[in-house]
C-alpha positions as a printed NumPy array, in Angstrom:
array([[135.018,  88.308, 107.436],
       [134.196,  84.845, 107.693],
       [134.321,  81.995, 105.955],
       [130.587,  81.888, 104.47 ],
       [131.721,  85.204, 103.169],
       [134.607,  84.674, 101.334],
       [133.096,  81.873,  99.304],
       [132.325,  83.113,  95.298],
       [128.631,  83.511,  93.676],
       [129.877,  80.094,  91.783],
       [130.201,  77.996,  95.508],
       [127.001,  79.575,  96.73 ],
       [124.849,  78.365,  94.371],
       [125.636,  74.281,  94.737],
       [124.156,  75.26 ,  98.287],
       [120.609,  76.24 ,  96.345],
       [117.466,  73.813,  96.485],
       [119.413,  71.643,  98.833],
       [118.124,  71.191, 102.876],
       [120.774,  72.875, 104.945],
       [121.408,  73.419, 108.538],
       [122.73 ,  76.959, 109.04 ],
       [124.963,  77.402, 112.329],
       [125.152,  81.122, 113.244],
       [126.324,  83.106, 115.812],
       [125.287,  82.85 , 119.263],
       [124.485,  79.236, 119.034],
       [121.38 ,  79.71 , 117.004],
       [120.577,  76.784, 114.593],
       [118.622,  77.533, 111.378],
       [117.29 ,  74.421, 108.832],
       [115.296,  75.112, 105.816],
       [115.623,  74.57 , 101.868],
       [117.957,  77.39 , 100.213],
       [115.928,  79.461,  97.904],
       [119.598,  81.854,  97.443],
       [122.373,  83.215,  98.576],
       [122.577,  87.309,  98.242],
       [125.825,  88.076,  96.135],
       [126.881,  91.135,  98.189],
       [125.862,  90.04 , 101.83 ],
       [125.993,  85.937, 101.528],
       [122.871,  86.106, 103.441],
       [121.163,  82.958, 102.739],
       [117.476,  82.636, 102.359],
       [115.655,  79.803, 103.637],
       [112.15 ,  78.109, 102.968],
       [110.596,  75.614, 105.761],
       [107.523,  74.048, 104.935],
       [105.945,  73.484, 109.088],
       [103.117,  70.979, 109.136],
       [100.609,  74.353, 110.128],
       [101.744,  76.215, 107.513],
       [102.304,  76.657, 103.625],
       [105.837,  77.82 , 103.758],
       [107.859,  80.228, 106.332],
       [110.883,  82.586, 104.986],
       [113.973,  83.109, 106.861],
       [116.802,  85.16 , 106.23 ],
       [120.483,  84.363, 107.688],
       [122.557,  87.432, 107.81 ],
       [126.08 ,  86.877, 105.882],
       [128.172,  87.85 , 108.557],
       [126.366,  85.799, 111.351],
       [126.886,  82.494, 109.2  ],
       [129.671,  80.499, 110.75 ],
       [128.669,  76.858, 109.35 ],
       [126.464,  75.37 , 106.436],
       [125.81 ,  71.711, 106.043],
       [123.984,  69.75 , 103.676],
       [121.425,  67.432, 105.031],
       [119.447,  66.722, 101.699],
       [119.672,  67.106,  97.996],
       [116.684,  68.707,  96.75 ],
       [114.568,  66.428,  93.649],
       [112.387,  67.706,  90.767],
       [109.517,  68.005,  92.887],
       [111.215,  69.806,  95.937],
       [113.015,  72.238,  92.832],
       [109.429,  72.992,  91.363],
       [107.568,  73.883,  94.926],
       [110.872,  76.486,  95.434],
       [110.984,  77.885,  92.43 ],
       [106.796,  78.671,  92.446],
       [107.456,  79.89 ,  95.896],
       [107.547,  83.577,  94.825],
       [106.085,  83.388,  91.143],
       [102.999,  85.4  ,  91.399],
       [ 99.148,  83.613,  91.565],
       [ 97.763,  84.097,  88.182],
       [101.487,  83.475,  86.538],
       [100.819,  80.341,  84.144],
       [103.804,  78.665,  82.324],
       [103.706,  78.891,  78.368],
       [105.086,  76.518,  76.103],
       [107.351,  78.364,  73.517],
       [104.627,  76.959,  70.322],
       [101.633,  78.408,  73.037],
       [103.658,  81.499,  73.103],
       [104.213,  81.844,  69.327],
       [100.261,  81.335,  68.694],
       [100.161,  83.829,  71.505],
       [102.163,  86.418,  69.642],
       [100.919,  85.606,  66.163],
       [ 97.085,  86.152,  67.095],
       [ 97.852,  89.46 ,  69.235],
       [100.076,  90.445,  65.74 ],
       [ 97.013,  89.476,  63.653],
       [ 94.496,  91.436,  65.552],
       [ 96.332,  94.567,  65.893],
       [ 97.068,  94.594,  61.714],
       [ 93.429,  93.582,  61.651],
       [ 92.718,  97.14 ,  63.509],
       [ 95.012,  99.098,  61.483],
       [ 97.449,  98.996,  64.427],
       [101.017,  98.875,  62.557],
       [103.222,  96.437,  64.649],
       [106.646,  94.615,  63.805],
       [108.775,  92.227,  65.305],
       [111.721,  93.179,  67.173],
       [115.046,  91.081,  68.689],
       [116.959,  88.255,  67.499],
       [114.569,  85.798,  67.416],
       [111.325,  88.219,  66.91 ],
       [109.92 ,  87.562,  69.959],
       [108.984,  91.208,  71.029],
       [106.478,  93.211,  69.006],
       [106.646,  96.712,  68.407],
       [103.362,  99.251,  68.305],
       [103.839, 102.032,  66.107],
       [108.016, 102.243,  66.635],
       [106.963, 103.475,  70.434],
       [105.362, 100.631,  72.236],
       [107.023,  97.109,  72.855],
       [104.747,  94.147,  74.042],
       [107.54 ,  91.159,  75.203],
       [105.998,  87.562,  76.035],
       [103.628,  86.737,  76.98 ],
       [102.111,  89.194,  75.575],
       [ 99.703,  90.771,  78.326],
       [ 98.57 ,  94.258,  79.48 ],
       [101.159,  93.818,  81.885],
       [103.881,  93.119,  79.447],
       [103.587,  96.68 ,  77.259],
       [106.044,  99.257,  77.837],
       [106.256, 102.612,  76.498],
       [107.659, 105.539,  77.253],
       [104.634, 107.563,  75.97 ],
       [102.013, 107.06 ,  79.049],
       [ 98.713, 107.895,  76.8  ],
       [ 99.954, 105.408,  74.571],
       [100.795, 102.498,  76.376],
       [ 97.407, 103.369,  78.381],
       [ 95.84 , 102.865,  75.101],
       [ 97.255,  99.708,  73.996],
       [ 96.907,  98.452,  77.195],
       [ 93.106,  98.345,  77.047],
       [ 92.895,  97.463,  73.502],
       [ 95.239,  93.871,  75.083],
       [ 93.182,  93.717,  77.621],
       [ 89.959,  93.758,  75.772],
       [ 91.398,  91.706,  72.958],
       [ 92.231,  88.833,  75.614],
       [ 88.771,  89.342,  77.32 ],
       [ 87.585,  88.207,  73.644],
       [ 89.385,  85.619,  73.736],
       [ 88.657,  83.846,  76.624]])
């Protein structure tokens, strides 16, 4: 076991949205931005943004790591291009009030339609169809779960229709 290895979760992740260069076995040199560190492996993924390209992906095996250095502190900006690296395409950021007013109307229209619905968890934020369906922010077709598939089938076209409205 190496080095790399033998480091804890807690010193991997002061390596994350930093520029490294990776020295690994077999004299091969690897230099990206460090997206994470896998907590069983301490294989380190890296993202490299090349001139031709958007972004390119590498993964450094654990056990073939035998040096990481720091080359670069990452800033906001760097920090916000990583993190939206894997966030899907249509994913938009709510606010928590844009949220709320997201919940609240989606509430309203289902008691509107004779739906019954509640609010569940400490601070309400999921809502409950008919004790059997939860809808958790923000409060898409994607976002139901039940484990009653006609059900959540259901509801999920009802969301998805209701949103169509609303648009």
């Amino acid at each position: 076991m190496n080095d790399w290895q033998k480091k804890s979760p807690l010193d991997w992740e002061t390596y994350v949205n930093k520029l490294v260069k990776v020295a690994a076995i077999e004299k091969h040199e690897y230099e990206g931005w460090v997206l994470t560190v896998d907590p069983v492996s301490a294989s380190i993924v890296l993202a490299a943004f090349p001139e031709s390209e958007k972004v390119a992906i590498s993964v450094v095996m654990g056990h073939a790591v035998q040096e990481v250095e720091i080359l670069k502190e990452g800033d906001s900006a760097m920090k916000q291009r990583l993190s939206r690296i894997f966030a899907p395409k249509e994913s938009k950021a709510y606010s928590p009030e844009e949220l709320e007013k997201r919940k609240n109307d989606l509430k309203t229209w289902l008691e509107t339609n004779h739906i019954p619905v509640t609010e569940q968890g400490e601070s309400g934020r999921t809502l409950c169809v008919a004790g059997v369906l939860t809808i958790d922010p923000p409060y898409g077709p994607e976002q139901c779960s039940s484990s009653n598939e006609i059900i959540l089938s259901r509801v999920q076209g009802l969301v998805e229709g209701y949103l169509e409205k609303q648009q």
